[in-house]
DOTOR-989095 format. One record per residue: z, y, x of N, C-alpha, C in turn. Coordinates in steps of 0.02 Angstrom, whole numbers. Layout:
residues N
+--------+---------+--------+--------+----------+---------+--------+---------+--------+
!   n_up ! n_north ! n_east !  ca_up ! ca_north ! ca_east !   c_up ! c_north ! c_east !
+--------+---------+--------+--------+----------+---------+--------+---------+--------+
!      Z !       Y !      X !      Z !        Y !       X !      Z !       Y !      X !
...
+--------+---------+--------+--------+----------+---------+--------+---------+--------+
end
This chain:
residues 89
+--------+---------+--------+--------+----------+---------+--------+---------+--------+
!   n_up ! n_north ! n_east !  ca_up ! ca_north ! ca_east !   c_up ! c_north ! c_east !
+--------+---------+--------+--------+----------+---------+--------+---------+--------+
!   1203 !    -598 !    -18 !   1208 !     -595 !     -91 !   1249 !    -654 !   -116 !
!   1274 !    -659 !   -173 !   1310 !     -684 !    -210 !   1275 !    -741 !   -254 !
!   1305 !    -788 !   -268 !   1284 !     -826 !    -326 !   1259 !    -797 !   -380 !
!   1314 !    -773 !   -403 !   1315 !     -734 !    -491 !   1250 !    -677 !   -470 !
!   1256 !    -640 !   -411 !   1220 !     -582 !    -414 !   1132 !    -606 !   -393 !
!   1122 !    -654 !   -383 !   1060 !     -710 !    -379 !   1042 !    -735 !   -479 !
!   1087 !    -760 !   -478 !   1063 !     -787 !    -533 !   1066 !    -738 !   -607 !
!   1083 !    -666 !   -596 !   1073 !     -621 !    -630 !   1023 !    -591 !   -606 !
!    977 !    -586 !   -541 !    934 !     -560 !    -533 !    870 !    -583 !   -545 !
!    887 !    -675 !   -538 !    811 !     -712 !    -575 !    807 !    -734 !   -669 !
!    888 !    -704 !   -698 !    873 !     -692 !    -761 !    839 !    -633 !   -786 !
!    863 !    -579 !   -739 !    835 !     -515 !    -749 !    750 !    -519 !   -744 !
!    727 !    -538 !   -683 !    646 !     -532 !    -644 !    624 !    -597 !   -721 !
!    641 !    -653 !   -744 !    631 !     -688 !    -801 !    607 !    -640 !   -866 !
!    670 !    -614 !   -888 !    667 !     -562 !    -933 !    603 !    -510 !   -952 !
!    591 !    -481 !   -874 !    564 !     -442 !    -876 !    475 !    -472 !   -852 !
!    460 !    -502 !   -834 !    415 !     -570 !    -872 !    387 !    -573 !   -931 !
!    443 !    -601 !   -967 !    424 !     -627 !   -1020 !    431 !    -553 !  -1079 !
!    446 !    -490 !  -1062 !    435 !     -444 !   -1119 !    378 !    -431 !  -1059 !
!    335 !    -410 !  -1016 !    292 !     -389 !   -1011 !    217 !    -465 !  -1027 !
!    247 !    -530 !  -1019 !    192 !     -572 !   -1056 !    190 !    -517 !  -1157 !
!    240 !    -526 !  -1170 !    257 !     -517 !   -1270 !    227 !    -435 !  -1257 !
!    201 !    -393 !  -1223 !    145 !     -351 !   -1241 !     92 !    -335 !  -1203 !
!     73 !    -394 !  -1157 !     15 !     -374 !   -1123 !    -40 !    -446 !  -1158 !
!    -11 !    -512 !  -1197 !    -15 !     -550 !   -1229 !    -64 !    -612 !  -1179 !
!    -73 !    -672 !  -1173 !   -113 !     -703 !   -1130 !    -73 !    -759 !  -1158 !
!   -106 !    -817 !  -1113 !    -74 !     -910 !   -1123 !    -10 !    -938 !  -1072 !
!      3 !    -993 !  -1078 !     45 !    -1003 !   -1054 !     41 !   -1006 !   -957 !
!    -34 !   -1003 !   -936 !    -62 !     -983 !    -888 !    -30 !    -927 !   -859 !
!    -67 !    -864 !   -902 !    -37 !     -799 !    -872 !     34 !    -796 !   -873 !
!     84 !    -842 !   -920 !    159 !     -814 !    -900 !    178 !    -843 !   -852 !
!    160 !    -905 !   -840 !    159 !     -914 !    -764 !    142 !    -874 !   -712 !
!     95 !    -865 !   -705 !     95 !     -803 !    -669 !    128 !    -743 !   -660 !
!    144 !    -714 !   -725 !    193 !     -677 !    -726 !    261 !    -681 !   -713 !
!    296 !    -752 !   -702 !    359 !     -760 !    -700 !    370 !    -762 !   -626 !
!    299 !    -785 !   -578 !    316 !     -794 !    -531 !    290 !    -722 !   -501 !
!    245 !    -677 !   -532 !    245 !     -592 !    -501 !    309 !    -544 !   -491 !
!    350 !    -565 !   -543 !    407 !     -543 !    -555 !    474 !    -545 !   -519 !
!    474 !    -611 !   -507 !    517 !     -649 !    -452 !    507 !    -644 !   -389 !
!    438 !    -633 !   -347 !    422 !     -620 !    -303 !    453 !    -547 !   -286 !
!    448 !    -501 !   -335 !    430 !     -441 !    -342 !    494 !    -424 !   -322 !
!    542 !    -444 !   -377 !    622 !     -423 !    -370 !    635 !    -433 !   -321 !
!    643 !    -502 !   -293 !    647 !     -530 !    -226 !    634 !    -454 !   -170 !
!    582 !    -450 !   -181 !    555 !     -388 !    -125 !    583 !    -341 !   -126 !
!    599 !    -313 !   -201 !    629 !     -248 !    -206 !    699 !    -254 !   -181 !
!    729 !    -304 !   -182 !    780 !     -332 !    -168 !    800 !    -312 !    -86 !
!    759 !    -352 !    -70 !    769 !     -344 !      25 !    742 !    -277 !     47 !
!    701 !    -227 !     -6 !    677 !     -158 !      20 !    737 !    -108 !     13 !
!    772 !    -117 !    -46 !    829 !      -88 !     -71 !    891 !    -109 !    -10 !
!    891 !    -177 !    -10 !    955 !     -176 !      70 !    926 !    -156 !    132 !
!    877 !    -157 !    146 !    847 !     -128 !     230 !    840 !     -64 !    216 !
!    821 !     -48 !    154 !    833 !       35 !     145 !    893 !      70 !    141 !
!    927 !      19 !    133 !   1012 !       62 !      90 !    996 !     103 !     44 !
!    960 !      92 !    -18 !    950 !      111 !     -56 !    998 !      98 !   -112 !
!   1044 !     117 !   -143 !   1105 !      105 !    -175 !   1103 !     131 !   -246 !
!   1067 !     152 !   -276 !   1056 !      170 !    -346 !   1064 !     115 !   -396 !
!   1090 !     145 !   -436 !   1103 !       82 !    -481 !   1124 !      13 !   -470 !
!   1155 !     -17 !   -414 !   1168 !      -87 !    -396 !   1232 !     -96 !   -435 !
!   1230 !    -170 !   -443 !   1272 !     -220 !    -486 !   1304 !    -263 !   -439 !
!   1337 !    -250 !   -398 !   1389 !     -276 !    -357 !   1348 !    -278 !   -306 !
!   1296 !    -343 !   -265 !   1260 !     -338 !    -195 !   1186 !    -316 !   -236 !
!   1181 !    -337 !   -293 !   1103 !     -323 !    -325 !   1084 !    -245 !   -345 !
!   1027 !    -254 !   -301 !    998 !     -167 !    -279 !    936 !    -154 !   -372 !
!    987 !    -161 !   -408 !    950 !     -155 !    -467 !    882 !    -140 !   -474 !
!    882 !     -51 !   -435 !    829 !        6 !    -450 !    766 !     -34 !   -422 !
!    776 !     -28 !   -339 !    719 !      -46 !    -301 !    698 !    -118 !   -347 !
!    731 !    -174 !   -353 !    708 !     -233 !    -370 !    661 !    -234 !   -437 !
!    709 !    -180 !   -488 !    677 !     -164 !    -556 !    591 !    -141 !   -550 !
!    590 !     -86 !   -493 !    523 !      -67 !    -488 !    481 !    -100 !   -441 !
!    499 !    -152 !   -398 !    437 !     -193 !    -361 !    434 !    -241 !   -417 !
!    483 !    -266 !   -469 !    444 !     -304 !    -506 !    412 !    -274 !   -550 !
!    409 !    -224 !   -571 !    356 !     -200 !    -635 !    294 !    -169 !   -594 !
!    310 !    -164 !   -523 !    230 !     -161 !    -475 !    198 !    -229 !   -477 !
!    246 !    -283 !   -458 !    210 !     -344 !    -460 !    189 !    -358 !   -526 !
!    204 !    -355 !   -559 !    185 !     -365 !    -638 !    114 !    -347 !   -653 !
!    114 !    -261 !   -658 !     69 !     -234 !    -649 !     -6 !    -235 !   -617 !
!      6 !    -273 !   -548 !    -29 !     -300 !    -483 !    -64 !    -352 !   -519 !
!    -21 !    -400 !   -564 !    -49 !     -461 !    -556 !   -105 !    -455 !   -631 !
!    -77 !    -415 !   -684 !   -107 !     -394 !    -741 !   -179 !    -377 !   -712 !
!   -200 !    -351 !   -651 !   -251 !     -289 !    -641 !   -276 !    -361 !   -600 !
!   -277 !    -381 !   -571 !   -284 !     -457 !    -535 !   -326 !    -511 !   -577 !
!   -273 !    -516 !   -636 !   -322 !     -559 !    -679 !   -391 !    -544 !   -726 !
!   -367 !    -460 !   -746 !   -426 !     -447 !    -780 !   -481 !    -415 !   -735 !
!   -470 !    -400 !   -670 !   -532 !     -412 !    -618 !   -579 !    -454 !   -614 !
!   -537 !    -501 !   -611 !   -563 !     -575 !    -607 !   -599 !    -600 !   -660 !
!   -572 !    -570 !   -713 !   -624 !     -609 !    -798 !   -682 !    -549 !   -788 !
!   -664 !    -493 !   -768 !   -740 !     -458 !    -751 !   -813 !    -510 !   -735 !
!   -779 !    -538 !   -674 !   -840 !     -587 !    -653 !   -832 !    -642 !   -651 !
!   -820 !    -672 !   -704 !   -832 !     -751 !    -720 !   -885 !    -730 !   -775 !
+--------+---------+--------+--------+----------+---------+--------+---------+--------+
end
């Protein structure tokens, strides 16, 4: 991967963060968490999309699709994670 295509992919996994903190709503806690579910996530979708050759939607080496949807799994993951957890405190 590329510079530019790195640092558009942790503005992107950022982005998409911080609009899923602005409607799932929590502290500056949970966007932490969220920034780093996200990043993880892309990351993954990232390397699933090149070991897959999965080629949909990519932006020069960045495997858009796959990355787009392991981060809104990780997102998701981590949402269901925390309010587990306030179950039993």
């Amino acid at each position: 991967m590329t510079l530019p295509a790195i640092t558009l992919g942790f503005i992107l996994a950022t982005l998409y963060a911080a609009v899923f903190h602005l409607a799932a709503g929590g502290d500056a806690r949970r966007l932490a968490v969220y920034l780093i579910a996200s990043w993880v996530g892309f990351a993954f979708g990232q390397v699933i999309g090149t070991v897959l050759g999965i080629g949909l939607f990519d932006i020069g080496t960045l495997r858009l699709l796959t990355a787009t949807v392991m981060a809104v799994f990780a997102l998701i993951g981590a949402l269901w994670l925390m309010r587990r957890r306030q179950m039993f405190v």
